[in-house]
C-alpha positions as CSV (number, residue, x, y, z in Angstrom):
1,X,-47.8,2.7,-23.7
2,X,-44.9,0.2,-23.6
3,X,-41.3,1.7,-23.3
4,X,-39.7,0.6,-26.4
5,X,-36.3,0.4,-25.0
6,X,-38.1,-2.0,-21.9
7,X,-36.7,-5.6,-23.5
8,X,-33.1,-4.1,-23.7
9,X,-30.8,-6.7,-21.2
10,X,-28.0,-4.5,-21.3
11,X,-25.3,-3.3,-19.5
12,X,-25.5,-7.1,-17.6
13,X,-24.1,-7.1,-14.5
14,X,-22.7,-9.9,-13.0
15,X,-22.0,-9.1,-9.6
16,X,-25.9,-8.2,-9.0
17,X,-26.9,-12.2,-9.5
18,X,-24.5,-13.1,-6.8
19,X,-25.6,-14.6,-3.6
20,X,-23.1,-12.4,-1.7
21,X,-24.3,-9.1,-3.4
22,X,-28.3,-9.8,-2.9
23,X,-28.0,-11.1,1.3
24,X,-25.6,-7.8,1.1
25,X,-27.9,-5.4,-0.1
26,X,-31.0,-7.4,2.1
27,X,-29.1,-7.2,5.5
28,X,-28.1,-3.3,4.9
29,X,-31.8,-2.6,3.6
30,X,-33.2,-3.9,6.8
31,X,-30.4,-3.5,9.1
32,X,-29.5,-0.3,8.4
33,X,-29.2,1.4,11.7
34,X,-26.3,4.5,12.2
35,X,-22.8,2.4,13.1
36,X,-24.0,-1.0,12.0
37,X,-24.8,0.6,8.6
38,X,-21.7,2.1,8.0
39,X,-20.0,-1.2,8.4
40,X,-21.8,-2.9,6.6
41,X,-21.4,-0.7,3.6
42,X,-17.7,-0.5,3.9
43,X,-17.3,-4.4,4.1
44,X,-19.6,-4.3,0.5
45,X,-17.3,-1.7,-0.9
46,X,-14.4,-4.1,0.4
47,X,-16.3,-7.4,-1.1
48,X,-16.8,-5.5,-4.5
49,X,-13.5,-3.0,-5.1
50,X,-13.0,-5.2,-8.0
51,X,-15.8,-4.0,-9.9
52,X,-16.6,-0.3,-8.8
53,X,-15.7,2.0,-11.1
54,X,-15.2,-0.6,-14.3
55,X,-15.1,0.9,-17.7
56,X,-18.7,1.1,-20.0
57,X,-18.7,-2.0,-22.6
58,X,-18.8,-1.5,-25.8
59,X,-22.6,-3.4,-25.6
60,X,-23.5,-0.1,-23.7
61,X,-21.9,2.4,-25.5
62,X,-23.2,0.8,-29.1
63,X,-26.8,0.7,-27.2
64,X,-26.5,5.0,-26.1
65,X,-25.3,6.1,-29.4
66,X,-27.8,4.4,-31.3
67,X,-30.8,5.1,-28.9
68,X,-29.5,8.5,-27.3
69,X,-30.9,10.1,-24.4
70,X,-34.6,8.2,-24.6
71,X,-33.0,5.2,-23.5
72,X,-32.0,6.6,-19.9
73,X,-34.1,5.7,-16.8
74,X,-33.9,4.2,-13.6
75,X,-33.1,0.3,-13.2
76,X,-36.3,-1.3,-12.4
77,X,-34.0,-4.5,-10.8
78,X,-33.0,-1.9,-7.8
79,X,-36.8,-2.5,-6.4
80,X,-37.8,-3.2,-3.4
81,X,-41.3,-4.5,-2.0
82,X,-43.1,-1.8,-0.3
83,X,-40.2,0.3,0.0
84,X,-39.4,1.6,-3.7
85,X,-41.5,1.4,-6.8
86,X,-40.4,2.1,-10.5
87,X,-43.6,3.1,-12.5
88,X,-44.0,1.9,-15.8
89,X,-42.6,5.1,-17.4
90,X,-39.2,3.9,-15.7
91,X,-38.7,8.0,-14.7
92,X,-41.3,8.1,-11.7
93,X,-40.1,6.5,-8.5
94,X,-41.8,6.2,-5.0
95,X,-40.2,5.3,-2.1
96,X,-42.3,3.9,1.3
97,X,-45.9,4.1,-0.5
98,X,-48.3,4.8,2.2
99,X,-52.0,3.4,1.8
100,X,-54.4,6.0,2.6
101,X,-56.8,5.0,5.5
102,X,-60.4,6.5,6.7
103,X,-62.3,7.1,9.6
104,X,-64.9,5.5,11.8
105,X,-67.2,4.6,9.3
106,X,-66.2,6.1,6.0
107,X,-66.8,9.2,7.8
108,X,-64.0,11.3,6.4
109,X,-62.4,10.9,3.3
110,X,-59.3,8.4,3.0
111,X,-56.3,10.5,3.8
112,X,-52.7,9.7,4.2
113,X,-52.1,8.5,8.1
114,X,-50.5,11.4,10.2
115,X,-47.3,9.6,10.8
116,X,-45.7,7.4,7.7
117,X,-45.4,3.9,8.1
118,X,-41.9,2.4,7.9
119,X,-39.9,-0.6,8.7
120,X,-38.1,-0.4,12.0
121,X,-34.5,1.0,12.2
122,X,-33.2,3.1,9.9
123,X,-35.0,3.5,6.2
124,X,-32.1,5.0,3.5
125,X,-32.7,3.9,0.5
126,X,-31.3,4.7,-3.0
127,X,-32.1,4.3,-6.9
128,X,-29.4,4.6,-9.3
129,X,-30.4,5.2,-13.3
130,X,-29.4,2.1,-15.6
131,X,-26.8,3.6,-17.2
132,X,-23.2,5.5,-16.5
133,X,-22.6,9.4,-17.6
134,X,-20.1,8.8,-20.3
135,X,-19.1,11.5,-22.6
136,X,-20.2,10.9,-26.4
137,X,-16.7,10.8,-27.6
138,X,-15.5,8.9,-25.3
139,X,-18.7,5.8,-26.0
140,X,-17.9,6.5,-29.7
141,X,-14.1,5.3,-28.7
142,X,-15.1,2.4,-27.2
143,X,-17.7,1.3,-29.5
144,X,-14.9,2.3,-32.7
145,X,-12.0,0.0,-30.5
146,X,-14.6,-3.3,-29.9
147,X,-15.1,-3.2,-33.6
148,X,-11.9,-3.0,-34.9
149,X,-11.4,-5.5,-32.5
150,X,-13.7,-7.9,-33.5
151,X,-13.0,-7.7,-37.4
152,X,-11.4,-10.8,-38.9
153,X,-8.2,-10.5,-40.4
154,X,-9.6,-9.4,-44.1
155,X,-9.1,-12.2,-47.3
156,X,-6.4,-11.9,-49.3
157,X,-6.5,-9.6,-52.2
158,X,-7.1,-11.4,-55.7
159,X,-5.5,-9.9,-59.1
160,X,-8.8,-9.5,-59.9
161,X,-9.8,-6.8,-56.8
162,X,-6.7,-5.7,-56.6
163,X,-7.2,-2.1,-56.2
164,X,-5.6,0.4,-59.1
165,X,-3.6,3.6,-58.5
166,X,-5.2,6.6,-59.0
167,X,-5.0,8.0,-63.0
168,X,-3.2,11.2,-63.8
169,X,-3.1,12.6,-67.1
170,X,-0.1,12.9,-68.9
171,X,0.9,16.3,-69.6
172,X,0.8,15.9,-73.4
173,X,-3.0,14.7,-73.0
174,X,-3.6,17.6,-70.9
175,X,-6.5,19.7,-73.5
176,X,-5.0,22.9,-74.3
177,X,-6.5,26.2,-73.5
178,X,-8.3,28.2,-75.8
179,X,-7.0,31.5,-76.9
180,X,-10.1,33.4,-77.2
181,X,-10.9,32.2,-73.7
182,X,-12.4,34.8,-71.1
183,X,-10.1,35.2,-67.9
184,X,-12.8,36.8,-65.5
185,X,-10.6,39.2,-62.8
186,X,-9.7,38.0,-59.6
187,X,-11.6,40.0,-56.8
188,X,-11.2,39.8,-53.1
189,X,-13.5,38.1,-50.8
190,X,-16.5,39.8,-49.9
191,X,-15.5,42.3,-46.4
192,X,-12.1,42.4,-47.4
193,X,-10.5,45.1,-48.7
194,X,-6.4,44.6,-50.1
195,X,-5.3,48.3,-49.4
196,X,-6.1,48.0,-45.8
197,X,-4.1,46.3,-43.2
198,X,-5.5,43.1,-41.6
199,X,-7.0,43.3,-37.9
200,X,-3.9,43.1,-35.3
201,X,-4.4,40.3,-32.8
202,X,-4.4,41.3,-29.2
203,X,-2.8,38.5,-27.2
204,X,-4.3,39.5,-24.0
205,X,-7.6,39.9,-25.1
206,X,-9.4,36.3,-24.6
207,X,-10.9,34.2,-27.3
208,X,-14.0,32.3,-27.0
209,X,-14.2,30.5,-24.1
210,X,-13.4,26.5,-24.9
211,X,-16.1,23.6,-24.6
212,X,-17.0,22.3,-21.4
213,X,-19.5,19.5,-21.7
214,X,-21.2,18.5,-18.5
215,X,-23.5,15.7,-18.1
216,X,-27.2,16.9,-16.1
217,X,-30.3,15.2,-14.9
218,X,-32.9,16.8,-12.8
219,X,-35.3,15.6,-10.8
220,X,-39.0,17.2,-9.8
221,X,-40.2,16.5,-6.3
222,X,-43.9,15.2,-6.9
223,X,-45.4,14.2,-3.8
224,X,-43.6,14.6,-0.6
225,X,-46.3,14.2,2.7
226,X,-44.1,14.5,5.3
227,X,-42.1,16.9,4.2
228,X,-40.8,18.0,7.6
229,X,-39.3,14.6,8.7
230,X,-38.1,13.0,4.8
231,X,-34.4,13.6,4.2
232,X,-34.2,13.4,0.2
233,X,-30.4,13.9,-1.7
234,X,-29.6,14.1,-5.3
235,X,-25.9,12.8,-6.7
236,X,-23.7,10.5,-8.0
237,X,-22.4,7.3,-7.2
238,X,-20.5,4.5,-8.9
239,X,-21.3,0.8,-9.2
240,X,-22.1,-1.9,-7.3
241,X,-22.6,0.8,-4.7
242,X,-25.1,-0.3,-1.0
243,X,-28.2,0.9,-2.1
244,X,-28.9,0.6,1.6
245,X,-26.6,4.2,1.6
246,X,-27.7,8.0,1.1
247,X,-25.4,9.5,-1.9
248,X,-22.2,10.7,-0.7
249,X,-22.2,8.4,2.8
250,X,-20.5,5.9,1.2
251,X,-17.3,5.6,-0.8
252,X,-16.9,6.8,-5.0
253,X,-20.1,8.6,-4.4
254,X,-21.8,12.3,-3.8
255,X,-24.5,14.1,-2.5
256,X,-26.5,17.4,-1.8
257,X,-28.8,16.3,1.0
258,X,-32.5,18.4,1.4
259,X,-32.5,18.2,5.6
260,X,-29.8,20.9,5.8
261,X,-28.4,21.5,2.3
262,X,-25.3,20.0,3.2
263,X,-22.7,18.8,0.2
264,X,-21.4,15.3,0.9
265,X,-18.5,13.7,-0.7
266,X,-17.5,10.4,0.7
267,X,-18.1,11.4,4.1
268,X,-20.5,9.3,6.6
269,X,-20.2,12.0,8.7
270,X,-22.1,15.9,8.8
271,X,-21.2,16.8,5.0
272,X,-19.9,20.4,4.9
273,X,-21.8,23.6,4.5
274,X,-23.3,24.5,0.9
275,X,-26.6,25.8,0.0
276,X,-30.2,26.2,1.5
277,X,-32.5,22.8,1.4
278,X,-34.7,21.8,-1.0
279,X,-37.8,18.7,-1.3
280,X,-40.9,20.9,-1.4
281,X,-43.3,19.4,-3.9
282,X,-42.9,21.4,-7.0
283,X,-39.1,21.7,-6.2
284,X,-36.5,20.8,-9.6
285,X,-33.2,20.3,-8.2
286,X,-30.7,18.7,-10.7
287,X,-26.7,17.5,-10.7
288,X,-24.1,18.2,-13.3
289,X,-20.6,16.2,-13.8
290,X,-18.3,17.4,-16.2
291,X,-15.6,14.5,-16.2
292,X,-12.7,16.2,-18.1
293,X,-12.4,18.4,-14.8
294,X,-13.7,16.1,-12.4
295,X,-16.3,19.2,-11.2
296,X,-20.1,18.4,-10.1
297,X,-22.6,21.2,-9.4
298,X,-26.1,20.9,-8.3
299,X,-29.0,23.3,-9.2
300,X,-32.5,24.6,-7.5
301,X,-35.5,25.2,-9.7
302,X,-33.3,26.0,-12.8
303,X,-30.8,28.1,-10.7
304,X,-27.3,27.1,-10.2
305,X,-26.4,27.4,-6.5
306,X,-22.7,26.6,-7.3
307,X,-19.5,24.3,-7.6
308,X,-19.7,21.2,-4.5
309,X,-16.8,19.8,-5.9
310,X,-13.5,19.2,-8.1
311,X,-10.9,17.0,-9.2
312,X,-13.3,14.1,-8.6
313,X,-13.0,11.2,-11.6
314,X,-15.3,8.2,-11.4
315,X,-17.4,6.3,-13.6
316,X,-20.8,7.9,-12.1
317,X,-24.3,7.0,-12.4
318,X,-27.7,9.4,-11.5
319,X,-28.6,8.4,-8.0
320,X,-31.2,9.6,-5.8
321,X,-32.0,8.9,-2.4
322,X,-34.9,9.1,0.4
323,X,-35.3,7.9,4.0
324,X,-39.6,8.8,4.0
325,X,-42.5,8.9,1.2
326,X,-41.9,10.4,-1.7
327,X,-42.4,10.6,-5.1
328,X,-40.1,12.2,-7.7
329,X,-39.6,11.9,-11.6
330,X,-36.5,12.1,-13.3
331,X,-35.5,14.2,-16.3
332,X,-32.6,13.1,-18.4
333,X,-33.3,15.1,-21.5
334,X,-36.2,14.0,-23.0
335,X,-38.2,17.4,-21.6
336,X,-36.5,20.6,-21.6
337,X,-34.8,21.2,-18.2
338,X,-35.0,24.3,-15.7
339,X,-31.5,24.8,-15.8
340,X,-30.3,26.5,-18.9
341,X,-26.9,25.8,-19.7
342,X,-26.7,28.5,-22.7
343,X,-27.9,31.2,-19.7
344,X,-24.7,30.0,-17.6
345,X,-22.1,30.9,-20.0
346,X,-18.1,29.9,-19.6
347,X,-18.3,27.4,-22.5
348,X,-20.9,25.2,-20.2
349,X,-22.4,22.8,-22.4
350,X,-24.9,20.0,-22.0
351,X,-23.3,16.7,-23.5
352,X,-26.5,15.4,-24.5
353,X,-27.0,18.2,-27.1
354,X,-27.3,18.1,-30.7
355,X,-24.8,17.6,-32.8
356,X,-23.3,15.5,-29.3
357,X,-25.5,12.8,-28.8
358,X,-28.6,11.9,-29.8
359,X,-31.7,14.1,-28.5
């Protein structure tokens, strides 16, 4: 079934039709090899700080509130030949297919080969969705500002059009009242009873807890082989950003990484310390941004295993990264996710919701 959001050529960006941003992402993709990789990637962040982090255009932001959530899913233009494939649902990805091969003869059934094939060197590789987490408000904003920006100044008003002020009865036209008119009595409100006092107000006691909308996707790990040797991480990261990078190695980007379950925030180096690992087929793991505080959380099979980080602003897209075979699927709201925000309480809210966004 054809996606009906597939012929949509929006957000456009520039920089990716550049000759400097395609050899960039090429060399890092195939010479991505521990020190030479980190150069390389801060010499693209260098060549492209004028566009990281730029603002949603009104294009986009006009596109998400008409389409809502359906219309998020991985860019398709991040592919790479035998290295990562979009499926036609534009959810499923899978990096490093493997080709299943058989024995002398047919004689067993094809079966994967005991150790993946890969292209020499190193082999990180990342796929960002097509679209920025941007709170609903905050598109509507945009999309309101372009508009009013793109009116003409309006015609002059005719005598004819001219608009009239609003009519208000004189007082001697005002139709009297009859005498023999019935004056019903005036009760109070239903629950409310004049002879007692009103409820006192406790100034220490806390009200409701405010609104605290956080933007979530999850991911389900399908197929995962070689489970022992693939390093897989969920996050965030900003655009242009080397695709060539795990999230979180790199600059405006972060990451919960599966080898050791370490957080990573900007940091090429060991990450710090946060939860247990994760990439076991069947696993759900998922990341949460809530941009008015700057916080990001990651979850584990609908379970929140905390706060990674705060205070962190950017203009962040869905990201996921693997260094072996895989196959995962991404959820952005168009299933029911694992993680149920009304279960975590403290005004946590999902900002795809109804009466938010489009569902």
């Amino acid at each position: 079934m054809d996606n009906p959001h597939h012929k949509y050529a929006l957000p456009s960006y520039d920089y990716a039709s550049t000759t400097n941003f395609v050899q960039s992402q090429r060399v890092g993709a195939y010479n991505n090899a521990s020190e030479a990789a980190f150069g390389r990637s801060e010499r693209f962040t260098a060549d492209f700080a004028a566009v990281i982090d730029s603002p949603s255009t009104p294009e986009t932001c006009r596109y998400l509130l008409q389409h809502g959530v359906p219309a998020l899913r991985m860019d398709v233009a991040q592919q790479i030949l035998n290295a990562l494939v979009v499926l036609p649902d534009e959810l499923t990805v899978e990096f490093y297919p493997q080709k299943t091969v058989t024995g002398l003869f047919g004689a067993k059934k094809p079966h994967l080969p005991r150790k993946p094939v890969l292209p020499k060197g190193d082999t990180d590789r990342t796929i960002q969705c097509l679209f920025p987490f941007i709170l609903p408000q905050e598109m509507r904003r945009i999309a309101a500002a372009s508009s009013a920006d793109d009116k003409s100044e309006p015609p002059p008003t005719s005598p004819q059009t001219e608009a009239l002020p609003a009519y208000t009865p004189e007082p001697s036209f005002a139709p009297p009242t009859p005498l023999n008119m019935y004056t019903p009595p005036s009760y109070p409100p239903p629950g409310v009873n004049p002879s007692y006092p009103p409820p006192r107000v406790n100034p220490s006691f806390p009200g409701p807890a405010p609104m605290r909308q956080a933007h979530y996707f999850e991911v389900t790990i399908v197929a995962n082989p070689y489970y022992e040797t693939t390093c897989v991480a969920i996050g965030l990261c900003t655009r242009p950003y080397p695709l060539f990078r795990m999230p979180g190695w790199n600059k405006h980007s972060v990451g919960w990484h599966s080898d050791d379950g370490n957080k990573f925030c900007d940091d090429s180096e060991g990450g710090l310390p946060y939860a247990e690992g994760f990439g076991e087929v069947g696993d759900v793991v998922g990341c949460g941004y809530l941009p008015a505080e700057g916080a990001i959380f990651f979850t584990k099979n609908g379970r929140n295993v905390g706060e990674a980080f705060r205070g962190i602003k950017h203009t962040y897209f869905p990201s996921f990264g693997a260094d072996g075979p895989v196959t995962v699927k991404f959820n952005f709201g168009r299933e029911r996710f694992r993680f149920k925000f009304a279960l975590e309480g403290f005004g946590l809210v999902w900002a795809g919701g109804s009466g938010m966004w489009m569902t």
